[in-house]
ChimeraX commands (.cxc) that place a marker at each C-alpha (Angstrom):
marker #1 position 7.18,-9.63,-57.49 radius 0.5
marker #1 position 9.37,-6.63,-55.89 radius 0.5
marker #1 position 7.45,-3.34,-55.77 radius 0.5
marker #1 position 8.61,-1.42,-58.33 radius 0.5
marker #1 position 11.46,1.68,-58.29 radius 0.5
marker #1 position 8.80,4.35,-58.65 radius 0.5
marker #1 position 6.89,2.46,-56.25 radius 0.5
marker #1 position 9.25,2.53,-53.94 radius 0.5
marker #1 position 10.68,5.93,-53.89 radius 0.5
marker #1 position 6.43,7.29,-53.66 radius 0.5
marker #1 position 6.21,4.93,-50.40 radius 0.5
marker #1 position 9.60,6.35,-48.84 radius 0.5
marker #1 position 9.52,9.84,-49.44 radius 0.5
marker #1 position 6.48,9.92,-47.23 radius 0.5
marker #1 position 8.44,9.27,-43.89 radius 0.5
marker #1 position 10.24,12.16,-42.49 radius 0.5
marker #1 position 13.40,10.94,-41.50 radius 0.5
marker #1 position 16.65,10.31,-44.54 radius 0.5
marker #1 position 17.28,6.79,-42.16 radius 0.5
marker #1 position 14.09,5.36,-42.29 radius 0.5
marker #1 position 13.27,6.73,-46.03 radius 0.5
marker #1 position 16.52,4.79,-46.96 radius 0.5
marker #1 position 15.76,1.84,-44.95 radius 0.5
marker #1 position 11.75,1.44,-46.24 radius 0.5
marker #1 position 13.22,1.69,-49.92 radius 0.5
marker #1 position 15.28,-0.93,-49.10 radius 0.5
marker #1 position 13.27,-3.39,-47.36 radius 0.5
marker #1 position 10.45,-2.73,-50.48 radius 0.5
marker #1 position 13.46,-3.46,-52.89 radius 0.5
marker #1 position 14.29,-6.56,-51.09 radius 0.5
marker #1 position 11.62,-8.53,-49.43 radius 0.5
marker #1 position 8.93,-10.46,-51.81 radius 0.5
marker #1 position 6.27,-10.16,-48.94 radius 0.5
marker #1 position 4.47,-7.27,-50.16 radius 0.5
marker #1 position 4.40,-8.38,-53.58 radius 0.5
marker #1 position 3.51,-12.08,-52.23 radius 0.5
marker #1 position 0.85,-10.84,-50.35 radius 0.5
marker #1 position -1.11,-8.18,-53.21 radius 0.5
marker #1 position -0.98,-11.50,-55.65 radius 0.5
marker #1 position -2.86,-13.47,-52.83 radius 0.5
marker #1 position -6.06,-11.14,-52.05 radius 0.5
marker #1 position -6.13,-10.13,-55.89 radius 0.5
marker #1 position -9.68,-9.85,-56.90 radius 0.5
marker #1 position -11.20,-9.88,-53.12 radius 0.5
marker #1 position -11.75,-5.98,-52.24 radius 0.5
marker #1 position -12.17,-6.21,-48.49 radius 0.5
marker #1 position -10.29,-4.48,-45.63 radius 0.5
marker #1 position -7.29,-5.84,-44.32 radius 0.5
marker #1 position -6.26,-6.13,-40.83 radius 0.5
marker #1 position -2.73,-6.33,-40.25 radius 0.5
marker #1 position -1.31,-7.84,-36.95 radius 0.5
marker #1 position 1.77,-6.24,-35.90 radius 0.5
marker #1 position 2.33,-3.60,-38.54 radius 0.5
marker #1 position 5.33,-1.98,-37.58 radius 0.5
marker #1 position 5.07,1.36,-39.79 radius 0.5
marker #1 position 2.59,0.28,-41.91 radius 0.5
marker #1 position 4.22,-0.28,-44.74 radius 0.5
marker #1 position 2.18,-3.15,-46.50 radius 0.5
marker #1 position -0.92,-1.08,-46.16 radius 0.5
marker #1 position 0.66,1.55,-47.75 radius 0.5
marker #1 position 2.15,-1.09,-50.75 radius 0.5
marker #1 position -1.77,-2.60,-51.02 radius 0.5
marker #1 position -3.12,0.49,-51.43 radius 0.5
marker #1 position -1.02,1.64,-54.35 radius 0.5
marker #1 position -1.70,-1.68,-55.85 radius 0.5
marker #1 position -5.38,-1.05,-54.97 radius 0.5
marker #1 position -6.33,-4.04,-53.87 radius 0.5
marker #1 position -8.17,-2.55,-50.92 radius 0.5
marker #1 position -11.34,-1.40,-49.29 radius 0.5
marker #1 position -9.49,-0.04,-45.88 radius 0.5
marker #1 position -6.61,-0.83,-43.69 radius 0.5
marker #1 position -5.89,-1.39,-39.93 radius 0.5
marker #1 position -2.46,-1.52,-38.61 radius 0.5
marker #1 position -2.26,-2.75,-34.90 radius 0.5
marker #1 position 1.40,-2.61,-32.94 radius 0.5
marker #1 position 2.44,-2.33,-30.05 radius 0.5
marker #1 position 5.23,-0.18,-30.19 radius 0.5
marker #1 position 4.20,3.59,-30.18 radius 0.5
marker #1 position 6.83,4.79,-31.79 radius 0.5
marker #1 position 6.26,2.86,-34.96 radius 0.5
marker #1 position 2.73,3.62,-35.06 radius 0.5
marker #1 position 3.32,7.50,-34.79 radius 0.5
marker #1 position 5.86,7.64,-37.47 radius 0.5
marker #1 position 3.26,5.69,-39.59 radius 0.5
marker #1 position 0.71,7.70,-39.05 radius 0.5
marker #1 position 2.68,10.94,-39.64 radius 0.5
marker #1 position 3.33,9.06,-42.86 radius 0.5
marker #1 position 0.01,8.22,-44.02 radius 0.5
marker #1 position -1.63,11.82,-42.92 radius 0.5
marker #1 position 1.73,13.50,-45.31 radius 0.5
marker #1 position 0.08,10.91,-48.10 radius 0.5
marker #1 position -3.22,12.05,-47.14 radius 0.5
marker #1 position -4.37,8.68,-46.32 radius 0.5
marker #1 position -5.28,9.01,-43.13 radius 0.5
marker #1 position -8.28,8.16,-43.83 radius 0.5
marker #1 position -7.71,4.42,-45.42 radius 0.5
marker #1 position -4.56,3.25,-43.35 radius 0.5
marker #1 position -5.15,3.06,-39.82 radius 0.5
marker #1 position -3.03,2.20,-37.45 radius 0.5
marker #1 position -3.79,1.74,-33.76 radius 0.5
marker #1 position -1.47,0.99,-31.08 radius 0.5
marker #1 position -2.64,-1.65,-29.38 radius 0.5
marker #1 position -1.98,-5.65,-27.90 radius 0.5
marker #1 position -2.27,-8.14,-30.87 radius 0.5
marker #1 position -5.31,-9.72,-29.45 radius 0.5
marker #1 position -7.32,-6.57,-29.37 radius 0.5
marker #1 position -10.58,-7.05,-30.75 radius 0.5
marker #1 position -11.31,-5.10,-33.87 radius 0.5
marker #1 position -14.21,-3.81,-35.93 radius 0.5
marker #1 position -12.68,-5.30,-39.25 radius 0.5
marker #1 position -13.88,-8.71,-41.21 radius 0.5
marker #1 position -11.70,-9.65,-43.96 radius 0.5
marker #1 position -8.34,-10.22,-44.96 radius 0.5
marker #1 position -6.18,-10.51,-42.30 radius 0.5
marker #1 position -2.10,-10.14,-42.24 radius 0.5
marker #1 position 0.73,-11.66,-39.76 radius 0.5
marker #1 position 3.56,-11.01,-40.93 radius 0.5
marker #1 position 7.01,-12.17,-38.83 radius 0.5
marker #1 position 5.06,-12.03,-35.98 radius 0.5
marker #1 position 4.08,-15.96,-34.63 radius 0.5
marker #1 position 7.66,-16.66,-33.08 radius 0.5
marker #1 position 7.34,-13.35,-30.91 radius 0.5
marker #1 position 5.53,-14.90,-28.99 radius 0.5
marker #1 position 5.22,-18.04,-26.32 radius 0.5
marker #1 position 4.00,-21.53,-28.23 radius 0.5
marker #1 position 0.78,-21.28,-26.24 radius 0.5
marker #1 position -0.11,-17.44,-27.13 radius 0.5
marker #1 position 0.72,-18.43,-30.81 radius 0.5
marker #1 position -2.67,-20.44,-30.79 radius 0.5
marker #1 position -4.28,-17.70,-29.29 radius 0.5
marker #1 position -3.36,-14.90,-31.72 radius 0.5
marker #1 position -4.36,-17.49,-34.80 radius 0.5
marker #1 position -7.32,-17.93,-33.38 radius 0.5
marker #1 position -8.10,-14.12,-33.52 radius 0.5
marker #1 position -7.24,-13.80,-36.46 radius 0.5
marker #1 position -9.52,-16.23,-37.95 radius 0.5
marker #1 position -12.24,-14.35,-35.70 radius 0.5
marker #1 position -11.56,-11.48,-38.02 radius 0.5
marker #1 position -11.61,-13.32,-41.08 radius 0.5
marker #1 position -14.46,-13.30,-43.57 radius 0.5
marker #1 position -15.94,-16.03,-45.55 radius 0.5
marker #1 position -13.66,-14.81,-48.19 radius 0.5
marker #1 position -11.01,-13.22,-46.73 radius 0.5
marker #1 position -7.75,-14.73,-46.73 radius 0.5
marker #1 position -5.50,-15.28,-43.94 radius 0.5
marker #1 position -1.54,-14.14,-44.67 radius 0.5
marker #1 position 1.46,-16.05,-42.88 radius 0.5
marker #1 position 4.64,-15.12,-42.94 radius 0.5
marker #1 position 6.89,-16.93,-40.49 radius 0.5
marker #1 position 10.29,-18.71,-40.22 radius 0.5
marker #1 position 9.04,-22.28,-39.45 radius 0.5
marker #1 position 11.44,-25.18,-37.26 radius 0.5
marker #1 position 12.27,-27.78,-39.57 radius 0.5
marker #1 position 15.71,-29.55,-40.23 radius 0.5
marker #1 position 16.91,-27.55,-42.99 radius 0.5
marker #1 position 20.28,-25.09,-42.90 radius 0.5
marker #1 position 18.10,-22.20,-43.38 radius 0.5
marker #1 position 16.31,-23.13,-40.14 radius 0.5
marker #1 position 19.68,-22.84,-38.37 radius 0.5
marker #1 position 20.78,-19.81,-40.06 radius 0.5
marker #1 position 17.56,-18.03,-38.45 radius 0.5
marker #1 position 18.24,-18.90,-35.38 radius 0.5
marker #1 position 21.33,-17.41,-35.47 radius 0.5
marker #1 position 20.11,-14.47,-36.54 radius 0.5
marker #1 position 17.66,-14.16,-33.97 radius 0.5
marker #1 position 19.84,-14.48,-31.43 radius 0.5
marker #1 position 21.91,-11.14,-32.84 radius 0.5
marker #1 position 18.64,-9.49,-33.13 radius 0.5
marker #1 position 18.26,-10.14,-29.36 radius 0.5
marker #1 position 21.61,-8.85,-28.76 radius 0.5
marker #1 position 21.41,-5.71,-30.14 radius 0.5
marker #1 position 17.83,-4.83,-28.72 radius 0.5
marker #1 position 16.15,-4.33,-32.37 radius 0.5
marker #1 position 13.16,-7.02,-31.07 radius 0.5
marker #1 position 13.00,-6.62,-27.20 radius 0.5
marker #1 position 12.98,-9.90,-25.82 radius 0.5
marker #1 position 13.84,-11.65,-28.80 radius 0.5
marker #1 position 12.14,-15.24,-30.77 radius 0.5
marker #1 position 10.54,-17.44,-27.89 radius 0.5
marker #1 position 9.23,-20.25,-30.04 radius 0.5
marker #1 position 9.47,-20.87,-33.47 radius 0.5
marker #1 position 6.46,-23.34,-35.10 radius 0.5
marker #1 position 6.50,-26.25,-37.32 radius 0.5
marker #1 position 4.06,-26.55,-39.92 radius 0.5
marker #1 position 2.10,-29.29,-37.78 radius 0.5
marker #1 position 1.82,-26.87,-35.41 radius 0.5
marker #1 position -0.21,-24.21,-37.68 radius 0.5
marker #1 position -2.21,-26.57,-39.31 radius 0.5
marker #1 position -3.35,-27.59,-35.94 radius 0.5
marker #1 position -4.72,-24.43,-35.02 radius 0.5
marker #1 position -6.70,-23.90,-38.17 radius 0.5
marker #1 position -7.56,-26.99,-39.45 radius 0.5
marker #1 position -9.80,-27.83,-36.72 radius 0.5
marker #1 position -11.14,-24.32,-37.50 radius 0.5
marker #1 position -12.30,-24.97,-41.22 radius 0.5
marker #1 position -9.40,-23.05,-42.63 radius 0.5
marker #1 position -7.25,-24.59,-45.09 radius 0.5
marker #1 position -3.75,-23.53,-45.20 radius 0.5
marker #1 position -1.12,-23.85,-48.24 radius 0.5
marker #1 position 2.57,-22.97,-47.33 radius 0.5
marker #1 position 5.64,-22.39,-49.56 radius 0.5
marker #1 position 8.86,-20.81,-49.72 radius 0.5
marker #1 position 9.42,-17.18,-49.74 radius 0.5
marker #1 position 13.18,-17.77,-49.03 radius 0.5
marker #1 position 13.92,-14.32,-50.97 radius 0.5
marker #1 position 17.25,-12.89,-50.86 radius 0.5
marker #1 position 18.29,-14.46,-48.10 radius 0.5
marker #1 position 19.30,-17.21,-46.01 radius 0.5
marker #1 position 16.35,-17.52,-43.90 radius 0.5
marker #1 position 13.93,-19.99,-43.43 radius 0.5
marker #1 position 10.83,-18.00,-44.03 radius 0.5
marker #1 position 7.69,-19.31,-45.14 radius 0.5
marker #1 position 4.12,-17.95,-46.66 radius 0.5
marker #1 position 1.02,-19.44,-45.89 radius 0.5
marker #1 position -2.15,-18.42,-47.15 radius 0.5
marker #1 position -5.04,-19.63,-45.27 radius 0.5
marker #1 position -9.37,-19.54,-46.38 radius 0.5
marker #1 position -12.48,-20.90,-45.62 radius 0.5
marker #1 position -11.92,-22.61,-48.95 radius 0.5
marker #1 position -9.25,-23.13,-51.23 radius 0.5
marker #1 position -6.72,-20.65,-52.04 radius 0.5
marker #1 position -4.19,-20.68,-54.86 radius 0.5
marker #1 position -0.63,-19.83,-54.08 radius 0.5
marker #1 position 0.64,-16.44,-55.30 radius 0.5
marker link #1:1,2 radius 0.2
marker link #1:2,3 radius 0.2
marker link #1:3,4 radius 0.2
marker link #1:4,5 radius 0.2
marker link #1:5,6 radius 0.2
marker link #1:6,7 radius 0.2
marker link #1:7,8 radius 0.2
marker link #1:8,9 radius 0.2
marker link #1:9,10 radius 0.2
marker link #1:10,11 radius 0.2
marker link #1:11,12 radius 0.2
marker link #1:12,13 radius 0.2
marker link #1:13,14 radius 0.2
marker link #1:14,15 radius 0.2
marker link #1:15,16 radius 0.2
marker link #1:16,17 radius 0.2
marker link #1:17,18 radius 0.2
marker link #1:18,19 radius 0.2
marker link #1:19,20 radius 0.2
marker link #1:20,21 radius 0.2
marker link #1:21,22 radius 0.2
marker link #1:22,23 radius 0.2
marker link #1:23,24 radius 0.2
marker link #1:24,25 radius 0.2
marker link #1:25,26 radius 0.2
marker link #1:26,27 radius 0.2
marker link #1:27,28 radius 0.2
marker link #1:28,29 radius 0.2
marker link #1:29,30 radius 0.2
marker link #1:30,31 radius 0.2
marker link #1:31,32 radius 0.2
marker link #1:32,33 radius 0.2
marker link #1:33,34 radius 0.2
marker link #1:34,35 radius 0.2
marker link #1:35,36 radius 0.2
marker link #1:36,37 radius 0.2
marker link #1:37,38 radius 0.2
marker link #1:38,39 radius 0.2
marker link #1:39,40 radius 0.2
marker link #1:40,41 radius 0.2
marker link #1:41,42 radius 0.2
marker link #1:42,43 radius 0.2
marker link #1:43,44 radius 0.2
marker link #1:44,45 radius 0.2
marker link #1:45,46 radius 0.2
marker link #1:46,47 radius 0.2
marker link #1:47,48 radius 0.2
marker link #1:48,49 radius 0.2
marker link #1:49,50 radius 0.2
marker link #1:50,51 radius 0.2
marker link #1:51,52 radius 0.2
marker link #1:52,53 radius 0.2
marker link #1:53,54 radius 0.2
marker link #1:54,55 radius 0.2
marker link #1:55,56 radius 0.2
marker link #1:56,57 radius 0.2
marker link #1:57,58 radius 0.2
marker link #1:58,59 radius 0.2
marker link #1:59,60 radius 0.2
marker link #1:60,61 radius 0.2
marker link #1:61,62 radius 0.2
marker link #1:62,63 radius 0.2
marker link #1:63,64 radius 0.2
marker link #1:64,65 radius 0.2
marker link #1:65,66 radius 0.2
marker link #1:66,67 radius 0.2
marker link #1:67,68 radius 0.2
marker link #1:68,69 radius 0.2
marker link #1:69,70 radius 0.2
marker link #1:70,71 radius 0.2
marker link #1:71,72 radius 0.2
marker link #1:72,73 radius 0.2
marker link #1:73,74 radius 0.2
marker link #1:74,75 radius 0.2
marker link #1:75,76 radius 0.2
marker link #1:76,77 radius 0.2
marker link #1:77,78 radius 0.2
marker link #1:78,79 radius 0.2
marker link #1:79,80 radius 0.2
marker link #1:80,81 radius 0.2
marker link #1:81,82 radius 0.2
marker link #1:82,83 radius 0.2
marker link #1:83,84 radius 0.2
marker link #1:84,85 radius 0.2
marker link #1:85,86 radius 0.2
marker link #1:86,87 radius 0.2
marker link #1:87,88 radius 0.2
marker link #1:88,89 radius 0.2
marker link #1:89,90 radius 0.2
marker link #1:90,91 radius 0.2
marker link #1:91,92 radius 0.2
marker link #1:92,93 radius 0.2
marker link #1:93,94 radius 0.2
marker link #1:94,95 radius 0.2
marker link #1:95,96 radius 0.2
marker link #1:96,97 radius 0.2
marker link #1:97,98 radius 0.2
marker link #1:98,99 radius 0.2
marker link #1:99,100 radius 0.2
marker link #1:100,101 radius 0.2
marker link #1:101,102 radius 0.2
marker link #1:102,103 radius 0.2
marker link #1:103,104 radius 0.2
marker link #1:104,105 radius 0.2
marker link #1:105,106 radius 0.2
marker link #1:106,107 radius 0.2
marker link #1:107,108 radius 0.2
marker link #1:108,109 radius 0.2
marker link #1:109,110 radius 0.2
marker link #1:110,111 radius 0.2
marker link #1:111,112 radius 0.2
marker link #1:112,113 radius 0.2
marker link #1:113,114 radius 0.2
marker link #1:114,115 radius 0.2
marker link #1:115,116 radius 0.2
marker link #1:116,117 radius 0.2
marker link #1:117,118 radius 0.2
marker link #1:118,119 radius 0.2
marker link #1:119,120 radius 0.2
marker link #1:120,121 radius 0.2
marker link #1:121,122 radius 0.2
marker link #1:122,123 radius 0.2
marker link #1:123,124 radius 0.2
marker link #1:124,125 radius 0.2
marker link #1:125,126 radius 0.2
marker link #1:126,127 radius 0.2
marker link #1:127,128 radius 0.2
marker link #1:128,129 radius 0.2
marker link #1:129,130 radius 0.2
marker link #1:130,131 radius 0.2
marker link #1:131,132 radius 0.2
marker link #1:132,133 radius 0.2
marker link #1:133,134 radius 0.2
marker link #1:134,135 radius 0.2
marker link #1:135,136 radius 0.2
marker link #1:136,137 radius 0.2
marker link #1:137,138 radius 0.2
marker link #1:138,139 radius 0.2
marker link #1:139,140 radius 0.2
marker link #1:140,141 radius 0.2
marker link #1:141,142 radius 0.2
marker link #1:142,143 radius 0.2
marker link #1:143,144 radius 0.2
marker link #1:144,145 radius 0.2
marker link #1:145,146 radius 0.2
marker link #1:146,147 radius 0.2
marker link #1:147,148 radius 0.2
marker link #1:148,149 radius 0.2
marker link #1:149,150 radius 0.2
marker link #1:150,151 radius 0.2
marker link #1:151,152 radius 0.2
marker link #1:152,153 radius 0.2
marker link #1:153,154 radius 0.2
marker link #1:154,155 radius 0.2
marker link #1:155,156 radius 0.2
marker link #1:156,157 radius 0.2
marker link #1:157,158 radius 0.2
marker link #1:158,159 radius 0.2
marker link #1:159,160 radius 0.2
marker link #1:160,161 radius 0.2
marker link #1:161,162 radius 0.2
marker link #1:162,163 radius 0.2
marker link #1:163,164 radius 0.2
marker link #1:164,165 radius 0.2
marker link #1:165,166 radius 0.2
marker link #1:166,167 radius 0.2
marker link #1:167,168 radius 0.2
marker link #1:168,169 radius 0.2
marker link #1:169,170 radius 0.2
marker link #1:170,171 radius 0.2
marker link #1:171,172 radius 0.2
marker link #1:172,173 radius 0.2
marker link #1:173,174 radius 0.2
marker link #1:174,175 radius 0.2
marker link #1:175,176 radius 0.2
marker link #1:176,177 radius 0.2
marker link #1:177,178 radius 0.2
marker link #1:178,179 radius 0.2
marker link #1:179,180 radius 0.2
marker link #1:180,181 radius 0.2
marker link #1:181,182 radius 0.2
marker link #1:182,183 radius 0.2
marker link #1:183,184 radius 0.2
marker link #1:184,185 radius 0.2
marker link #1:185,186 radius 0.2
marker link #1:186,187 radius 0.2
marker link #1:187,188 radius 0.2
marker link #1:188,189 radius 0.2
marker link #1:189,190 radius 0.2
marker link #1:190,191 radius 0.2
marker link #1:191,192 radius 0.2
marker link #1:192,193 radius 0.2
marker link #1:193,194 radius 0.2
marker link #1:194,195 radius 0.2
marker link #1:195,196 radius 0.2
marker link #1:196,197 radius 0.2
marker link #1:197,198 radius 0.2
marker link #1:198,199 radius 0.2
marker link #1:199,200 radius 0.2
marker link #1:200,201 radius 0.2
marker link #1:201,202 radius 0.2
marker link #1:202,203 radius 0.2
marker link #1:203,204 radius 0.2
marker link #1:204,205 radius 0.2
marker link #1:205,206 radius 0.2
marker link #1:206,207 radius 0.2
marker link #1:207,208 radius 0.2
marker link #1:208,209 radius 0.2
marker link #1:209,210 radius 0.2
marker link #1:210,211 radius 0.2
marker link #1:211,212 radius 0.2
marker link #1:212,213 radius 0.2
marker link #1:213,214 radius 0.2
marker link #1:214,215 radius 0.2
marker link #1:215,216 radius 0.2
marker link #1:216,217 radius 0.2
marker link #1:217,218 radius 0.2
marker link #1:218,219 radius 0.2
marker link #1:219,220 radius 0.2
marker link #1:220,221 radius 0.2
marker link #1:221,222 radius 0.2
marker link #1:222,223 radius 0.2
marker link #1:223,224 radius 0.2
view
């Protein structure tokens, strides 16, 4: 499910600047995440903490689906969190989307859903464990953990990303680029151990990349 036109023009018209307004409806037009992600905390009101947030944008998408009760946005990047702000107070939602600048690991005062999206192969392998470990800290008994990832396998798509990342690199959009991309084995090891199940599938989208979802509970979860 793509959010939908009207949706997407309400969301964008709250940033300031023409790029980013035309880039936001874009990426909103394009990527199934956001729809993905509303279908898979349906029916469980809790807050939502979102790990790397960039602008904020899927708290502002779950809110206007209202699937909510409060969002917190951490980033590290300043910049992004400013303009998201700036966004949310214009929306006057300052109130129920947060966002803090701040280390991934930071501890936070939030149990319940909690959100990763594109953010696992930012990091070293051995950080990777760390961050999924926080985020289970922050996950309640039924909250549901969201994945979004590329994940190393075999597959053209696999290749294809790596590619990509590499021009990402080279151009200085992601400073520092992808240091280590995860299998599956290598999720499910972190969580399992942990009591949280974890179903994965596909979320390919328009594009050539091999990007997963995984949605991850203390019990079982059906896939969006």
């Amino acid at each position: 499910m793509i959010p939908d036109s009207r949706t997407r023009r309400r969301i964008a018209a709250r940033f300031r600047r023409r790029g980013d307004r035309i880039y936001i409806h874009g990426k909103l037009a394009t990527d199934p995440v956001y729809g993905a992600t509303a279908r898979a905390i349906a029916g469980r009101r809790l807050p939502l903490l979102d790990i790397g947030c960039g602008l904020g944008l899927l708290g502002h998408y779950l809110h206007d689906c209202d699937v909510l009760d409060g969002y917190v946005g951490l980033d590290h990047d300043g910049r992004k969190i400013a303009m998201g702000r700036d966004a949310a107070e214009r929306a006057g939602l300052a109130d129920e989307i947060a966002l803090r600048e701040a280390d991934a690991v930071t501890p936070q005062p939030v149990r319940g859903h909690v959100a990763m999206l594109d953010v696992l192969h930012y990091l070293p392998r051995e950080r990777q464990a760390e961050l999924l470990t926080f985020a289970v800290d922050h996950l309640a008994d039924d909250g549901v953990l969201i994945l979004r990832n590329v994940i190393r396998d075999a597959s053209w798509r696999y290749r294809a990303t790596v590619w990509e990342e590499k021009f990402i690199k080279a151009v200085g959009w992601i400073p520092g680029g992808a240091q280590y991309f995860p299998t599956a084995d290598d999720i499910r090891g972190v969580l399992e151990p942990r009591g949280i199940g974890v179903e994965f599938r596909p979320l390919f989208g328009r594009t050539p990349y091999n990007s997963w979802l995984m949605t991850a509970s203390r019990r079982s979860v059906s896939p969006p």
